[in-house]
C-alpha positions as CSV (number, residue, x, y, z in Angstrom):
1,X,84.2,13.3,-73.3
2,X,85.9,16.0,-71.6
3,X,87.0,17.9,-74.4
4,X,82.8,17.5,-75.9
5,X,81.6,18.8,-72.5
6,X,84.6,22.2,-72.6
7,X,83.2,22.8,-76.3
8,X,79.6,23.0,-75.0
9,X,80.8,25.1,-71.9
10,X,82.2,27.8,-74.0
11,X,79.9,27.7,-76.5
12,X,77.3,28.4,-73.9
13,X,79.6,30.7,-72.2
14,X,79.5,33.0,-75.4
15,X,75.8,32.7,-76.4
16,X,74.5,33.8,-72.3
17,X,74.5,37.0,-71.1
18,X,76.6,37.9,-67.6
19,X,72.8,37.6,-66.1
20,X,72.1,33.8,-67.6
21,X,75.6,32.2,-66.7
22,X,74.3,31.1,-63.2
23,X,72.0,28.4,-65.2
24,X,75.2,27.3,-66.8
25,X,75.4,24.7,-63.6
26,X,72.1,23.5,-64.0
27,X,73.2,22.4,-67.7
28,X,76.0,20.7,-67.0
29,X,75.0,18.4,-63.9
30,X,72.4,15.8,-66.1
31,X,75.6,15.4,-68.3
32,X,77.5,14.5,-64.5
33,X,74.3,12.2,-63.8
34,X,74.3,10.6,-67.1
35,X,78.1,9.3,-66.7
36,X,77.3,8.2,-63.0
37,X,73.9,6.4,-64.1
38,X,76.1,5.0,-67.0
39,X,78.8,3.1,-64.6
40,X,75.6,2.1,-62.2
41,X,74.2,0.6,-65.4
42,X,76.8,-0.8,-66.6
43,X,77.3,-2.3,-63.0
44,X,73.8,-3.8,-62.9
45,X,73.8,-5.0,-66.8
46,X,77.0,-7.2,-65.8
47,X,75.8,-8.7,-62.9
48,X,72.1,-9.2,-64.4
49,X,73.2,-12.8,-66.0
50,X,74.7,-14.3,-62.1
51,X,71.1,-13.7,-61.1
52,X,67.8,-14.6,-61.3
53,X,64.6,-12.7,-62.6
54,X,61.1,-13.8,-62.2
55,X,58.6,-11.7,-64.8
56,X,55.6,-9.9,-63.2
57,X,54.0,-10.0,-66.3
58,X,52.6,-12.6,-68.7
59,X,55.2,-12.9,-71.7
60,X,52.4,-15.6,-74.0
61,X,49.2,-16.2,-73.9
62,X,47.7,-18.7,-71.3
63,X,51.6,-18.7,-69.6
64,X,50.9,-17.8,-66.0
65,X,51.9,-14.8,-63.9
66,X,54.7,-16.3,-62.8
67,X,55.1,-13.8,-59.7
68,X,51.5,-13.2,-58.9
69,X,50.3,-16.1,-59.3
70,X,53.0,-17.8,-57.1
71,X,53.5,-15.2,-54.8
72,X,52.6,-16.9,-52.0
73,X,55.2,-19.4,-52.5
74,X,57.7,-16.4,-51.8
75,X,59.1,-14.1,-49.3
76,X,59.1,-11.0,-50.6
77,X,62.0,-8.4,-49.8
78,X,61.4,-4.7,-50.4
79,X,65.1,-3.1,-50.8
80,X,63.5,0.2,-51.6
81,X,63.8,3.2,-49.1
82,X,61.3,3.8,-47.1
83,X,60.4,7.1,-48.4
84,X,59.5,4.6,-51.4
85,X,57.5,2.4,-49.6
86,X,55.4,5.2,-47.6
87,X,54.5,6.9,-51.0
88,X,53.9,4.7,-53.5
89,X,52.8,1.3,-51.3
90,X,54.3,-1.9,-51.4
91,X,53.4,-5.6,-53.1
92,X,50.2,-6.8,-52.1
93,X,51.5,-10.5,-50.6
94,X,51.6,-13.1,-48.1
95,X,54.9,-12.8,-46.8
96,X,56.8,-9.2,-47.0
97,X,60.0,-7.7,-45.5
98,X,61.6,-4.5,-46.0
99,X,64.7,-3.7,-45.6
100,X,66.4,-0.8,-47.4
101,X,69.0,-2.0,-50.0
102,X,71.8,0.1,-47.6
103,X,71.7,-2.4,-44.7
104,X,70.0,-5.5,-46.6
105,X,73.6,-7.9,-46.0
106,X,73.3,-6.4,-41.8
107,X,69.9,-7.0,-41.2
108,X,68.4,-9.9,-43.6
109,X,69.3,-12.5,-41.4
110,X,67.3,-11.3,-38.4
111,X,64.0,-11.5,-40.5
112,X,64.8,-14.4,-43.0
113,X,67.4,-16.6,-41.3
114,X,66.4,-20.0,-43.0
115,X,68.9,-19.0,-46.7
116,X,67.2,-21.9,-48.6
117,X,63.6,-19.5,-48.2
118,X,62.7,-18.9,-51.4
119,X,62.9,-14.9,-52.3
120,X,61.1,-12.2,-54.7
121,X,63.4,-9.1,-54.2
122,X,62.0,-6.1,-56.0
123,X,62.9,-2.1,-56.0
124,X,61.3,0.4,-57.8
125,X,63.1,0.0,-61.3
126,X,64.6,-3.3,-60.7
127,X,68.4,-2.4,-60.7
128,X,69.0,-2.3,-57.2
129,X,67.5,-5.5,-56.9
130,X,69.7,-7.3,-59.1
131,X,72.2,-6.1,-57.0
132,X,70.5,-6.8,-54.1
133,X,69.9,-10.5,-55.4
134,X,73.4,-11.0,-55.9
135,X,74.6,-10.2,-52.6
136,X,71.7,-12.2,-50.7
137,X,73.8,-15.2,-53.1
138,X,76.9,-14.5,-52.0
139,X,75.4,-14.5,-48.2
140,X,74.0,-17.8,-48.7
141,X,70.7,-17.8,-49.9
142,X,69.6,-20.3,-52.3
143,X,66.7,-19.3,-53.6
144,X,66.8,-15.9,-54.8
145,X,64.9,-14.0,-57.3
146,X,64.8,-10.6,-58.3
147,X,61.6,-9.0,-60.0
148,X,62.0,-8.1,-63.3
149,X,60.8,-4.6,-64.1
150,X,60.6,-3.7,-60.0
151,X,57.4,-2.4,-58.5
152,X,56.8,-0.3,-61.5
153,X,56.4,-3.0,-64.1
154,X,54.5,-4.7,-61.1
155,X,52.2,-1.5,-60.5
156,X,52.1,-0.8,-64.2
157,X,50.0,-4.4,-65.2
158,X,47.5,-3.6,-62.2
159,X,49.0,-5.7,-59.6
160,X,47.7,-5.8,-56.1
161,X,49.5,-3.2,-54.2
162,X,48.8,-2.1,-50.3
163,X,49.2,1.5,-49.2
164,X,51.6,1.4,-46.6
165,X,49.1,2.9,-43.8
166,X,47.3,-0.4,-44.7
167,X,50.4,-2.8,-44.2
168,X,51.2,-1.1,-40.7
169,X,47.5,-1.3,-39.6
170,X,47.6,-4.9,-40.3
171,X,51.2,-5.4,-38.5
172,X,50.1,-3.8,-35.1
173,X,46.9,-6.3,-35.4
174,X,49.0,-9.0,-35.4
175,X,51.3,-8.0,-32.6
């Protein structure tokens, strides 16, 4: 692959002007991405089978929304950042922590300490929740789903959702 990415180097090197070669960077660092999001992939696609994925959406007709309508049943653990969560909102649900997937193994415990609760763990794309899924296993916990297709999928088939200024509002009622 090196050799493919030198190739493309010169031959941009020769078509640009002295002027254009600053964009030259720009060019190359999707190509650095690609083989980074490749390994994470890779990564996710291997530990996808230890795991498993409950479907937002309905897959035949007249089967149930097996996450909405059970979601009640869960606890449901948002591993996105919270940049994430403050833009875009979070599941509308019964039971919901967040906790970004950096310090999801420190800090679980303190807000789900009973590892037989059952779990719905979603991101945003649902990749770092399979890997979020898999180390809430190896910590214990049971029951332990992660949500196929992440809040987008969830967003995407017009799920309840709750602005975040809505889910702290509600928080500081309760306290």
């Amino acid at each position: 692959m090196a050799s493919i990415i030198t190739l493309v180097t010169r031959n941009i090197l020769k078509s640009r002007s002295a002027a254009k070669i600053p964009l030259l960077a720009s060019h190359l660092l999707p190509l650095q991405y690609l083989r980074f999001a490749s390994r994470f992939s890779q990564l996710v696609d291997n530990v996808r089978p230890t795991i498993k994925e409950i479907k937002p959406v309905r897959l035949f007709h007249g089967e149930p929304y097996q996450a909405l309508e059970n979601q009640s049943e869960y606890t449901w653990v948002d591993v996105r950042e919270d940049r994430e969560w403050m833009e875009k909102g979070v599941v509308d649900c019964d039971r919901l922590v967040t906790i970004e997937r950096g310090i999801l193994e420190r800090e679980i415990e303190k807000s789900v300490p009973d590892a037989t609760t059952p779990l719905v763990v979603y991101c945003a794309g649902a990749m770092r929740s399979v890997l979020a899924a898999e180390s809430l296993q190896r910590l214990g916990y049971t029951n332990v789903y992660s949500l196929d297709g992440g809040f987008d999928s969830w967003k995407e088939n017009c799920h309840p959702i709750r602005s975040w200024e809505n889910l702290k509002k509600n928080s500081q009622k309760k306290n």
